[in-house]
Backbone as CSV, one residue per row, in Angstrom:
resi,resn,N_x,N_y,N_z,CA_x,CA_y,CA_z,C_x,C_y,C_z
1,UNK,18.212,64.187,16.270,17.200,65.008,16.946,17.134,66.374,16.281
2,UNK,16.131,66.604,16.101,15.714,67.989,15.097,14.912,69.012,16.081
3,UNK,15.856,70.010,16.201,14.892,71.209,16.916,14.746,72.681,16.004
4,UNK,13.756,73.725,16.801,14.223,75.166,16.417,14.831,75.915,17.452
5,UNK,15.458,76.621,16.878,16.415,77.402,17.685,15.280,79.036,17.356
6,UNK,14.788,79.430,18.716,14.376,81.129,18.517,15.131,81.656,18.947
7,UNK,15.519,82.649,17.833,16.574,84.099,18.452,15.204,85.504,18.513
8,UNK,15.694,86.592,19.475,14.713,87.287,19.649,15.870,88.428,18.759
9,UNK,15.443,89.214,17.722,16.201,90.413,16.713,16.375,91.656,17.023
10,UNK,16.846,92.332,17.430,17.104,93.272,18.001,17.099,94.896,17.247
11,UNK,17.753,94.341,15.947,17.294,95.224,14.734,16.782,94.843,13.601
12,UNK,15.654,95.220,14.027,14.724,95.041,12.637,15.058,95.991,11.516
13,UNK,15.095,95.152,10.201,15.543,95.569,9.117,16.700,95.278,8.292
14,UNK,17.522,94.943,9.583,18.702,94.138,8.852,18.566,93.464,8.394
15,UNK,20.356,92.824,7.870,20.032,92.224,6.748,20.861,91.049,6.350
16,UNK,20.896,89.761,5.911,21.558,89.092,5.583,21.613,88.788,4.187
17,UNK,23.091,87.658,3.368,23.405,87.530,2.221,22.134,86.608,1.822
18,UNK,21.447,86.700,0.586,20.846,85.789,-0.107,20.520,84.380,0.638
19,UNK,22.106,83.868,0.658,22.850,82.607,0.632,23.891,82.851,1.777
20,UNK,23.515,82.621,3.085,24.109,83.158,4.381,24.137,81.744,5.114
21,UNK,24.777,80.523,4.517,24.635,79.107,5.159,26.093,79.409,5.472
22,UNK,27.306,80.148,5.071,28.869,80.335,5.226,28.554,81.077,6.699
23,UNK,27.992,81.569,6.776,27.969,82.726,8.095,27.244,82.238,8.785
24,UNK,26.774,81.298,9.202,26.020,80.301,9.933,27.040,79.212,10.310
25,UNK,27.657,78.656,9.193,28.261,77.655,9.887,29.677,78.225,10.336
26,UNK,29.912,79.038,9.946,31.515,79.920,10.676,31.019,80.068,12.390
27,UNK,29.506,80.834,12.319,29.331,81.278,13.618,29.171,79.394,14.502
28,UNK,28.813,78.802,13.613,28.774,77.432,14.688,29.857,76.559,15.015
29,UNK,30.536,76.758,13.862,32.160,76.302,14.712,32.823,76.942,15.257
30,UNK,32.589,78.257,15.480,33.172,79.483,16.444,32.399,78.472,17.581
31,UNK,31.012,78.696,17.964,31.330,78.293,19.202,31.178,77.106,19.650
32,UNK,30.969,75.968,18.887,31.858,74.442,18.889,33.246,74.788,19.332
33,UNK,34.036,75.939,18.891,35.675,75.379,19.565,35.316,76.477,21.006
34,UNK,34.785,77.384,20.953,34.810,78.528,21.917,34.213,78.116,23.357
35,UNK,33.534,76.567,23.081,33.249,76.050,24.383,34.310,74.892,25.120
36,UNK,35.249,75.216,24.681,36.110,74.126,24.991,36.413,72.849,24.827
37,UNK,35.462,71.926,24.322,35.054,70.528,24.624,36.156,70.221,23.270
38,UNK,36.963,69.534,23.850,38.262,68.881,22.628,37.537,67.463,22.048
39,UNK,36.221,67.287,22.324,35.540,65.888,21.807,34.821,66.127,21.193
40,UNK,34.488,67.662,20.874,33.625,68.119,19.453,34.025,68.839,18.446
41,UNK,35.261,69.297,18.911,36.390,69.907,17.975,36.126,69.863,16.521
42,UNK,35.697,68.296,16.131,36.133,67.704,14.841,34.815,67.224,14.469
43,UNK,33.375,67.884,15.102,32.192,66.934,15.220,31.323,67.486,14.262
44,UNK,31.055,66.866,13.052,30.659,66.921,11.696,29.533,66.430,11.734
45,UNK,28.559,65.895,12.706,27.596,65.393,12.100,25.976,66.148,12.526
46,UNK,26.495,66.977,12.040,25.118,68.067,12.639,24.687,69.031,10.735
47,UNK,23.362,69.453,11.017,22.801,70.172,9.868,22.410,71.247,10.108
48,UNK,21.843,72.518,9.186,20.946,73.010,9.930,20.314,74.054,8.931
49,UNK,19.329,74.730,8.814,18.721,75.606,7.774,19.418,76.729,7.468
50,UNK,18.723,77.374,6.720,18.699,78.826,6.344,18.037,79.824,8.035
51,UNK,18.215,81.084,8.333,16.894,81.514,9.220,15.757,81.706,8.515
52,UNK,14.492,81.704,9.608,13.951,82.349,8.996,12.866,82.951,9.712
53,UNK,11.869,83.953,9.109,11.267,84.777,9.650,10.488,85.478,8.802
54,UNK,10.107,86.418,9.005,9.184,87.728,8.100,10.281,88.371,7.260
55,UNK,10.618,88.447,6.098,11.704,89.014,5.318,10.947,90.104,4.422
56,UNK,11.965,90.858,3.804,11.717,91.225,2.496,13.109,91.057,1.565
57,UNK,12.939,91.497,0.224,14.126,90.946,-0.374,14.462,92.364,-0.778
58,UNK,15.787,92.376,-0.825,16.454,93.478,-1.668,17.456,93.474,-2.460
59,UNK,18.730,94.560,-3.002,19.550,94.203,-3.597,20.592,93.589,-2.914
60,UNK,20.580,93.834,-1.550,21.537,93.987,-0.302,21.697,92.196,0.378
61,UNK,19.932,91.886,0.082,19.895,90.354,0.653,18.523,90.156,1.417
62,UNK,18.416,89.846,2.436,17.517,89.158,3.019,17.148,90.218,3.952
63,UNK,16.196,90.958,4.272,15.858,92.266,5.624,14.713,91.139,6.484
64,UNK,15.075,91.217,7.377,14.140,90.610,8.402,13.190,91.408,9.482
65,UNK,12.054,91.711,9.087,11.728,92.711,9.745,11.219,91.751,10.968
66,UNK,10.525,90.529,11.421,10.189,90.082,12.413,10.902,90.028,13.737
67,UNK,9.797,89.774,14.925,11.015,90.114,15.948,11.262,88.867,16.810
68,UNK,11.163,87.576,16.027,11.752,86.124,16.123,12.384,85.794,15.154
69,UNK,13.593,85.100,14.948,13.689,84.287,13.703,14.372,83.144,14.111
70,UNK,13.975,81.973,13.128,14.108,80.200,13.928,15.401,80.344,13.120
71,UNK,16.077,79.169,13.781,17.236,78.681,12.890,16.650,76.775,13.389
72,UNK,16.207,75.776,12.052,16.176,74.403,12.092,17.520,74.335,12.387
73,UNK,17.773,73.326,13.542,19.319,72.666,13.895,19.045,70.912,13.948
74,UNK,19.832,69.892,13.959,20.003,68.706,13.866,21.033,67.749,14.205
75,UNK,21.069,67.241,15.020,22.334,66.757,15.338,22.106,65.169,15.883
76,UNK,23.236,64.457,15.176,23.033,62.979,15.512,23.187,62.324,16.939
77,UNK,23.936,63.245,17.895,24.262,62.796,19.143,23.719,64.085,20.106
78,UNK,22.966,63.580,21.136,22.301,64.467,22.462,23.292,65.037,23.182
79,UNK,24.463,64.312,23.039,25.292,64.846,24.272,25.724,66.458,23.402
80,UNK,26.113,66.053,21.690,26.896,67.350,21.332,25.866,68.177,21.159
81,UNK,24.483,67.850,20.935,23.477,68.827,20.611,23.044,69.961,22.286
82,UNK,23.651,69.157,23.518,23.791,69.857,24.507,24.713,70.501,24.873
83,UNK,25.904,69.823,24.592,26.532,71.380,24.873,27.172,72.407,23.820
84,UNK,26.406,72.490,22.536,26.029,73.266,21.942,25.497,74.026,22.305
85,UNK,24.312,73.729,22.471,23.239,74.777,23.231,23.437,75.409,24.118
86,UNK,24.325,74.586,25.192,25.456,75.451,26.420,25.671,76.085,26.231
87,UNK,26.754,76.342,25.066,27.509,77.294,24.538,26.819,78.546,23.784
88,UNK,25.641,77.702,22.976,25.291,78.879,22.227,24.175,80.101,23.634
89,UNK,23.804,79.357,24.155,23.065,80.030,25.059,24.078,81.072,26.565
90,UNK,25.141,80.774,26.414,25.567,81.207,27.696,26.273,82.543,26.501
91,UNK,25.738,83.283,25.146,26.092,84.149,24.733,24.643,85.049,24.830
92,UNK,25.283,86.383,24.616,24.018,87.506,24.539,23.509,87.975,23.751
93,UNK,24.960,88.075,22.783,24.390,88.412,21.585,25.512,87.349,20.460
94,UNK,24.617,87.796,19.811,25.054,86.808,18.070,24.842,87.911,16.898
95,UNK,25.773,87.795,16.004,25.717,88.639,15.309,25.854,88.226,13.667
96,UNK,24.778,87.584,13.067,25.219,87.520,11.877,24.728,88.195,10.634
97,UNK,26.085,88.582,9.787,25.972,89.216,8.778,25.433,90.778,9.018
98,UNK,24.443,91.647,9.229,23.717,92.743,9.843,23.128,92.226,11.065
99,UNK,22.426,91.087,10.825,21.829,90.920,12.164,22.521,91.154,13.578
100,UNK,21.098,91.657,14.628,21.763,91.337,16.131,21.201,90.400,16.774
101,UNK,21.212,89.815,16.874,20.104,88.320,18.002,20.535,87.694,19.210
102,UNK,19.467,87.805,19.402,20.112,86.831,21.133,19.105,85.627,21.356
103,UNK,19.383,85.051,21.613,19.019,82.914,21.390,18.009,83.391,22.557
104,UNK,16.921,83.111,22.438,15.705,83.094,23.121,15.262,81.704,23.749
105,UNK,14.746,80.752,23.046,14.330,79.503,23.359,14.743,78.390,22.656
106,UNK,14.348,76.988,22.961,14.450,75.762,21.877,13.033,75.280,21.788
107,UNK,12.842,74.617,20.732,11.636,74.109,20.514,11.796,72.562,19.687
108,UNK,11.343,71.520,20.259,11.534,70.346,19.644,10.559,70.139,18.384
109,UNK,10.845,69.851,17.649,9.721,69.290,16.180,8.866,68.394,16.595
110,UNK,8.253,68.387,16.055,7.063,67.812,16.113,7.550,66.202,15.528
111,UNK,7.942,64.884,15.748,7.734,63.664,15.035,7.383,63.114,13.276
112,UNK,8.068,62.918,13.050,7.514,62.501,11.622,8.142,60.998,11.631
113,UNK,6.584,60.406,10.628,6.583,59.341,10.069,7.766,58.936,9.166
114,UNK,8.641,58.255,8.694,9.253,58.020,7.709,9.318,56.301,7.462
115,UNK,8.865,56.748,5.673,9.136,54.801,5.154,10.018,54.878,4.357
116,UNK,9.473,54.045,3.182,10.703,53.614,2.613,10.159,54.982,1.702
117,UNK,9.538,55.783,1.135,8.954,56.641,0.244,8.761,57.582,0.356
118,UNK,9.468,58.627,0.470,9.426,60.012,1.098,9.453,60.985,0.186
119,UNK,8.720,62.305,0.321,8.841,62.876,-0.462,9.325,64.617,0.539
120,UNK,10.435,65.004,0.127,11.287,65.857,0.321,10.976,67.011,0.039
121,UNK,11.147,68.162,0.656,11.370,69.144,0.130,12.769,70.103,0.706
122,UNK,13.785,70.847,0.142,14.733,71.178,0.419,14.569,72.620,1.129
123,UNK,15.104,72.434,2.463,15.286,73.804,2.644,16.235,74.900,2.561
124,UNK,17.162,73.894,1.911,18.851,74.655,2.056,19.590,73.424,1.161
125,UNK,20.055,74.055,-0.110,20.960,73.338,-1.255,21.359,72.113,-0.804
126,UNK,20.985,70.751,-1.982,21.914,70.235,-1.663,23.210,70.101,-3.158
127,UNK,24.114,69.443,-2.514,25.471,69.820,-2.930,25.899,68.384,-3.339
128,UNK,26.017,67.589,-4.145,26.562,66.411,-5.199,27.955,66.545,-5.029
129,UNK,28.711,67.318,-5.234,29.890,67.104,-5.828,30.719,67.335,-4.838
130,UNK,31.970,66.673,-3.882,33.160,67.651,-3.092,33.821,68.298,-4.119
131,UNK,33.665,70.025,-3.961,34.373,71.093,-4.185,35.745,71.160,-3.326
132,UNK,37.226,71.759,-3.810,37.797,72.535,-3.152,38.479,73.455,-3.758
133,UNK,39.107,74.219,-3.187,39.794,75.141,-3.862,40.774,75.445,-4.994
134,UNK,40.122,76.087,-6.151,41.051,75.638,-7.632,40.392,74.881,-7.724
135,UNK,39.355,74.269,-7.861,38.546,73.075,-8.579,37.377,73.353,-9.150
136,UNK,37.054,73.658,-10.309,35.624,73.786,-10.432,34.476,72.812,-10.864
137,UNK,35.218,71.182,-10.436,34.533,69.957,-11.032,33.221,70.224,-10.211
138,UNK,33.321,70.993,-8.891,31.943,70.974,-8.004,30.734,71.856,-8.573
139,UNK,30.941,72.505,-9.356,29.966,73.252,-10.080,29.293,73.201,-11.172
140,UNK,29.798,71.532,-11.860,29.168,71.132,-12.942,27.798,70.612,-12.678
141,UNK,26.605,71.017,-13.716,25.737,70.717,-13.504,25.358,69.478,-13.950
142,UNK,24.563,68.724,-12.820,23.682,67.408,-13.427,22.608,67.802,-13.565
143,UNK,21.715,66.808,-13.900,20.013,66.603,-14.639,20.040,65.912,-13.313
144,UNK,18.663,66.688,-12.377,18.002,65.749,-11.840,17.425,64.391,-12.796
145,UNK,17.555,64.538,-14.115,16.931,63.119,-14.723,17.892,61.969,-15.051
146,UNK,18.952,62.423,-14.539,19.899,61.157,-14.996,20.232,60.647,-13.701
147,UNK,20.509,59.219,-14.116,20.879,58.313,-13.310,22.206,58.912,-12.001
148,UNK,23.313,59.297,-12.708,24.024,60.120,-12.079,23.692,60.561,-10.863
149,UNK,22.572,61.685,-10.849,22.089,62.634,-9.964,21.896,61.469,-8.553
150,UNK,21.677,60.444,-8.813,20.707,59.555,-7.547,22.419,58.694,-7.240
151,UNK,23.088,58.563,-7.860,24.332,57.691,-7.387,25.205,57.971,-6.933
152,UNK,25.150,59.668,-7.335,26.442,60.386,-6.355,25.515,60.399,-5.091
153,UNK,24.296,60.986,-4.891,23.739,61.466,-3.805,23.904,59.492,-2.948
154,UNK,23.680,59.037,-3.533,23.903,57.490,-2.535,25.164,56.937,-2.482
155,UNK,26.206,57.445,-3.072,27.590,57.326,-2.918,28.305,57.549,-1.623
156,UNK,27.628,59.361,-1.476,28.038,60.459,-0.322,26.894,59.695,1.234
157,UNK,25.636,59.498,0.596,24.628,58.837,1.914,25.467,57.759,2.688
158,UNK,25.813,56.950,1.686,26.613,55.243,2.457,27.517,55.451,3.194
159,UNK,28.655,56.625,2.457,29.504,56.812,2.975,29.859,57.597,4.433
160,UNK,28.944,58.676,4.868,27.792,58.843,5.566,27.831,58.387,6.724
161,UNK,26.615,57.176,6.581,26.386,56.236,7.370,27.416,55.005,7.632
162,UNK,28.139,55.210,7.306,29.416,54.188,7.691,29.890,55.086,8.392
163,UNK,30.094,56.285,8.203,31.243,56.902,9.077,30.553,57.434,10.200
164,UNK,29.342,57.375,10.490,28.602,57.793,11.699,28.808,56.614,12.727
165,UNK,29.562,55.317,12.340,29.243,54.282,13.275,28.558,53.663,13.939
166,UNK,27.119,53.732,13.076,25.896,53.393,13.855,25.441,52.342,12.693
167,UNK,26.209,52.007,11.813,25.470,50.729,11.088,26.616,50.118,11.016
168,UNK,26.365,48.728,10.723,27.178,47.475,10.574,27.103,47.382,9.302
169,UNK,28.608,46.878,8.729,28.702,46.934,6.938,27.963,45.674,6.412
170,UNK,27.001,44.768,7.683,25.926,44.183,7.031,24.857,44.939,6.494
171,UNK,24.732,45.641,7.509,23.581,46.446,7.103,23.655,47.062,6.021
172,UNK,24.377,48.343,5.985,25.104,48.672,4.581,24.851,48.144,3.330
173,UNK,25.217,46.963,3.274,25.192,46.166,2.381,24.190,46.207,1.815
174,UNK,22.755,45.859,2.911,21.325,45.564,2.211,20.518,46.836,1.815
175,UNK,21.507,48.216,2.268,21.002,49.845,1.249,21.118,50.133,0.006
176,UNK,20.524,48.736,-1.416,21.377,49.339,-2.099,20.477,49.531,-3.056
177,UNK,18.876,49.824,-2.424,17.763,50.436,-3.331,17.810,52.072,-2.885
178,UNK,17.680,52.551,-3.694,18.382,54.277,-3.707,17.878,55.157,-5.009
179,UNK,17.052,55.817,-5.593,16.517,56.500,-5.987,15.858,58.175,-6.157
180,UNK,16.435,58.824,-6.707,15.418,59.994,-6.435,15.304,60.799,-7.392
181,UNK,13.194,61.161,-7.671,12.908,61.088,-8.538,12.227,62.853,-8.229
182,UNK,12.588,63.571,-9.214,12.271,64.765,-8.885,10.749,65.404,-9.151
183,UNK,10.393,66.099,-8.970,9.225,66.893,-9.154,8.650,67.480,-10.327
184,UNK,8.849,66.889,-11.415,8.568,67.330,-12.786,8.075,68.790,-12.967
185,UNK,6.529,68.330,-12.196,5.926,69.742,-12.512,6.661,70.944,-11.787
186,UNK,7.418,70.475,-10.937,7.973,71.826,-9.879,9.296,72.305,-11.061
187,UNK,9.632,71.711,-11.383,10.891,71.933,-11.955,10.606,72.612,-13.630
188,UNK,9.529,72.109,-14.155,8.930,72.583,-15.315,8.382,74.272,-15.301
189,UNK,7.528,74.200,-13.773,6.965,75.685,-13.654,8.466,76.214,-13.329
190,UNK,9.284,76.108,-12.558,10.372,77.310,-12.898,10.898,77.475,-13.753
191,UNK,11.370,76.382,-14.866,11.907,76.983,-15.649,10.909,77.696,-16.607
192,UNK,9.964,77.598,-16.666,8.573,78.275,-17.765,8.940,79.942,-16.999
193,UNK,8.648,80.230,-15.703,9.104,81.342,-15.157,10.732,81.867,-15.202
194,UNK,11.669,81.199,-15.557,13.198,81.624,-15.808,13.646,81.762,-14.397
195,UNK,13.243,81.098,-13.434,13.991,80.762,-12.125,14.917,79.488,-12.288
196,UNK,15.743,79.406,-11.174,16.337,78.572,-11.137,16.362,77.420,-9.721
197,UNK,17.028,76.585,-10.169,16.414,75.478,-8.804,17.800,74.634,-8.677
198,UNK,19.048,75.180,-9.648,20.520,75.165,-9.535,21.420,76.461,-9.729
199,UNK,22.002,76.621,-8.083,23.058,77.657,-8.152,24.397,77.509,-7.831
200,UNK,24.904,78.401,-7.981,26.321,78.003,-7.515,26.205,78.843,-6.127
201,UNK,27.093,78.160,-5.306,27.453,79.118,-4.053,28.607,78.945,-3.263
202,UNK,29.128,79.375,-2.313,30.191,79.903,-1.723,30.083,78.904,-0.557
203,UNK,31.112,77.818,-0.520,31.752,77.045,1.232,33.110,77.754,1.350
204,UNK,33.396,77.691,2.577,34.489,77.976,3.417,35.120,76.393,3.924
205,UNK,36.230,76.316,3.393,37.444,75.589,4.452,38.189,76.016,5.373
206,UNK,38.502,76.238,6.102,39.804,76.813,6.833,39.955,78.244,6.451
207,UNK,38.734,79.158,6.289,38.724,80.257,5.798,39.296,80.560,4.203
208,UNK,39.188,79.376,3.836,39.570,79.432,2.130,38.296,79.186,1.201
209,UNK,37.966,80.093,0.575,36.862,79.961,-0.077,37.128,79.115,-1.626
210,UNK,35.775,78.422,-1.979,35.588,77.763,-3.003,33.996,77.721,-3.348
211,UNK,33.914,77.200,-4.829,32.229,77.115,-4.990,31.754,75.903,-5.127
212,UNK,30.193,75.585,-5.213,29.753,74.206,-5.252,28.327,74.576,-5.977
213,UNK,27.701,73.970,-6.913,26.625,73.914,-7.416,25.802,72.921,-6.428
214,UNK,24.616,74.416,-5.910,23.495,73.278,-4.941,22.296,73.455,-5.601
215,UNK,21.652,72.267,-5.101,20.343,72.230,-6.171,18.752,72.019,-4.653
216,UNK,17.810,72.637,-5.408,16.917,72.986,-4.326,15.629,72.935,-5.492
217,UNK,14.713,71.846,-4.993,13.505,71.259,-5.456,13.389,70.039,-4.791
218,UNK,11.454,70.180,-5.022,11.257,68.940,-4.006,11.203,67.275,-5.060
219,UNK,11.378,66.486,-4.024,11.696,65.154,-5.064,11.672,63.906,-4.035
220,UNK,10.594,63.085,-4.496,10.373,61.567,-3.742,11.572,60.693,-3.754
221,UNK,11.743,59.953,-2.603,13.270,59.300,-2.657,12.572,57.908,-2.255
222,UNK,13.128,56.913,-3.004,12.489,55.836,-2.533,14.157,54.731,-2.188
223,UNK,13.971,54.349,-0.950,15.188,53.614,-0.171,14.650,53.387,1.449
224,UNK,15.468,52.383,1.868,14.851,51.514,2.816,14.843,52.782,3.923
225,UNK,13.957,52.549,4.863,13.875,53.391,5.837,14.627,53.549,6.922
226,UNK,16.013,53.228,7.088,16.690,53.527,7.931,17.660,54.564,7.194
227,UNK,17.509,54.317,6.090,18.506,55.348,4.760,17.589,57.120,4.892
228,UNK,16.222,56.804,4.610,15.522,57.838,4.662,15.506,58.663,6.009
229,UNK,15.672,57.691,7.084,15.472,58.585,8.354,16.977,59.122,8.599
230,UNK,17.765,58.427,7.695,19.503,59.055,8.204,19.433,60.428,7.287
231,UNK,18.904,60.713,6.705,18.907,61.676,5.353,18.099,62.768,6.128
232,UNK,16.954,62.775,6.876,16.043,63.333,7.296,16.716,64.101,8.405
233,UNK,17.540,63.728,9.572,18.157,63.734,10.535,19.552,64.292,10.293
234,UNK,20.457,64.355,9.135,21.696,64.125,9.309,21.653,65.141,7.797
235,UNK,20.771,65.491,6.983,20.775,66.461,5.943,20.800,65.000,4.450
236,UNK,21.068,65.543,3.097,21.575,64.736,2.232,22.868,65.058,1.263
237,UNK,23.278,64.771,0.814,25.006,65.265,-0.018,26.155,65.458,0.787
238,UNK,26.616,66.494,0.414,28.347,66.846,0.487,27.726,68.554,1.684
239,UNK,28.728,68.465,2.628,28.465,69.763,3.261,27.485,70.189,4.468
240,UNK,26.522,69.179,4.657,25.594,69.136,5.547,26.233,70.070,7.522
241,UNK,27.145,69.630,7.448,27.648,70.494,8.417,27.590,71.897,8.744
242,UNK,27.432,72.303,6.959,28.105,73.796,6.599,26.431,74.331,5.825
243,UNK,25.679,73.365,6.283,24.082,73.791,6.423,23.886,73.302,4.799
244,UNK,24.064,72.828,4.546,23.719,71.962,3.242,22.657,70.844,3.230
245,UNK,21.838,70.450,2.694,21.300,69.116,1.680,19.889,69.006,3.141
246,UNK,19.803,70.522,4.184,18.506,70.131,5.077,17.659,69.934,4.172
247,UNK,16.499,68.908,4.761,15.284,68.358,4.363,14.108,68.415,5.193
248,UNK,12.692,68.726,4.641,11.753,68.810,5.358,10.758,67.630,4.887
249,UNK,9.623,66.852,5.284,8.853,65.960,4.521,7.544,67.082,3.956
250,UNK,7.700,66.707,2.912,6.249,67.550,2.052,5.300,67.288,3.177
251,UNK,4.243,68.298,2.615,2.802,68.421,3.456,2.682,68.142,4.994
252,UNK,4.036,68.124,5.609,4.351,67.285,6.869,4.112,68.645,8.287
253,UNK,3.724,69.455,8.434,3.501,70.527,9.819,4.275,69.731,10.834
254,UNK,5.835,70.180,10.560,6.633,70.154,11.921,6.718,70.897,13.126
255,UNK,6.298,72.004,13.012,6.416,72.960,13.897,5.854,72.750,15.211
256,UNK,6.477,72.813,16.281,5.849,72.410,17.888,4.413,73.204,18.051
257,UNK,4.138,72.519,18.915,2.547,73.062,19.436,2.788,73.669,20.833
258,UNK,4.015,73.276,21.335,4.205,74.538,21.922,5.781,74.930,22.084
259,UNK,6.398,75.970,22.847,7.660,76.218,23.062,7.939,75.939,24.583
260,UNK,9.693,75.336,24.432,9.988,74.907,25.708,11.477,76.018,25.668
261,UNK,11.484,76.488,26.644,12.819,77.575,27.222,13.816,76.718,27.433
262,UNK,14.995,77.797,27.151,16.301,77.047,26.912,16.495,76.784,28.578
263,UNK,16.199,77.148,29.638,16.293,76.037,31.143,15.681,75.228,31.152
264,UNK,14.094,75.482,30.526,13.703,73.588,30.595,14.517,72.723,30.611
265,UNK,15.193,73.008,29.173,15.822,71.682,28.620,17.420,71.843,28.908
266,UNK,17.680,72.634,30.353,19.117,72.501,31.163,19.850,72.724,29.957
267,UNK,19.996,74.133,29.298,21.222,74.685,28.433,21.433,75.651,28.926
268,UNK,20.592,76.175,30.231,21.486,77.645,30.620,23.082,76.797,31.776
C-alpha cells in the first residue's frame, strides 16, 4: 500500500542534505522502536522517497521554502503501515536535518495499472550491490547495458519475494523472465550535459557508516506481473528500507484527488 505522508514546515528555508534518505530512515526506525511494538522491531519491508516540495538548491543542500512537504511511504503489511502512523502521528514535531515539521495528513495514491511491461522512473537510487563497512565492492560501477545490471537487480528481487512469504517457491520458479532496459535517450542527454545518473552515497548500519553506488534513470522492465507489482510496492535492489530503489510508473499521475486526515484513517 502506497501513500503520502503531509508534514506542515514550520521553517521555511531550511534545509536538508542533497541525499537525506540516511536521515529519513534513522528518523523511521527511531520511531518503529519508540512505539513499542516488539513485532516490528525487525520489520524491513517498507520503502519510501526523498521529501518533497518547493525547494531551491544551494551549497548547504536542499532549502524548502513550501509550507507542505510529502514524504511517498510504502509498506507491504496494513497492520505495520498502522501503527506506524500511530506512532508517527502521536509526535509534534519531527525534525530532520534543519527542518521542523509536524505530520499533518495521509493521502492514499491514486491506483495504478501494472503488466508485465512497465516503464519506471526512479525517485530515490537504486542500489545493486550489498555494501558494508571496509568494503568498497558496493561502489563499483555497472553499465546499465550489460547483462549484469538486470541479474543482480533479479537476484536481490527473488530473493525479496521469497523472504516476504507471500509466494510459493512454485511460483518463484516461473519469475525467471527479468529484464531491464534503460532509457537511452535519457541517459545520452545527461551525459552530453556532464550530469550524472550514478552516485555514490552514504547507508547507515547500526550507526556505522558505509557507501553504495545508486543509480537513478528511467528504464522499462519487462517480467511477469506479480514481479512488477512487488517492485512497485516494496521499492527495487539492496536497501529499500533505508529509502532506496522507490519507483514511480512513467506518465502515470499518482497523486490523490483528494486528502484524507490522519483520524479518518484512525492514526490519531
Amino acid at each position: 500500500m502506497r501513500i503520502r505522508i503531509v508534514f506542515s514546515l514550520k521553517n521555511r528555508g531550511a534545509y536538508v542534505p542533497f541525499h537525506h534518505q540516511f536521515l529519513l530512515a534513522q528518523t523511521i526506525k527511531g520511531l518503529i522502536l519508540i512505539g513499542g511494538n516488539k513485532t516490528f522491531a525487525e520489520y524491513q519491508q517498507y520503502n519510501f522517497s526523498g521529501l518533497k516540495g518547493q525547494i531551491k538548491i544551494s551549497r548547504k543542500g536542499l532549502h524548502f521554502f513550501s509550507s507542505k512537504i510529502t514524504l511517498v511511504f510504502s509498506a507491504a503489511d496494513k497492520d505495520f503501515l498502522d501503527y506506524f502512523l500511530s506512532v508517527l502521528f502521536a509526535q509534534k514535531d519531527l525534525t530532520i536535518g534543519n527542518l521542523q515539521m509536524q505530520p499533518e495528513s495521509v493521502e492514499s495514491e491514486e491506483p495504478v495499472t501494472i503488466t508485465d511491461s512497465v516503464k519506471f522512473l526512479c525517485i530515490s537510487p537504486i542500489v545493486l550491490l550489498q555494501g558494508s563497512f571496509n568494503d568498497e565492492s558496493a561502489k563499483r560501477f555497472i553499465s546499465p547495458d550489460e547483462d549484469e545490471f538486470s541479474d543482480l537487480l533479479y537476484d536481490s528481487t527473488i530473493s525479496r519475494m521469497e523472504a516476504s512469504g507471500k509466494f510459493s517457491a512454485e511460483q518463484l520458479a516461473t519469475f525467471y523472465k527479468f529484464q531491464i532496459v534503460a532509457d537511452k535517450e535519457y541517459l545520452n542527454r545527461i551525459q552530453a550535459s556532464h550530469k550524472k545518473f550514478a552516485r555514490i552515497y552514504p547507508v547507515f548500519d547500526s550507526d556505522v557508516k558505509f557507501e553504495v553506488r545508486g543509480y537513478t534513470f528511467p528504464f522499462t522492465m519487462y517480467a511477469p506481473q506479480p514481479v512488477q507489482q512487488f517492485v512497485y510496492e516494496n521499492g527495487i535492489g539492496y536497501f529499500s528500507h533505508k529509502g532506496f530503489g522507490m519507483l514511480d510508473v512513467a506518465n502515470h499521475d499518482t497523486r490523490p484527488t483528494h486528502s484524507e486526515s490522519h483520524e479518518e484513517f484512525n492514526y490519531a
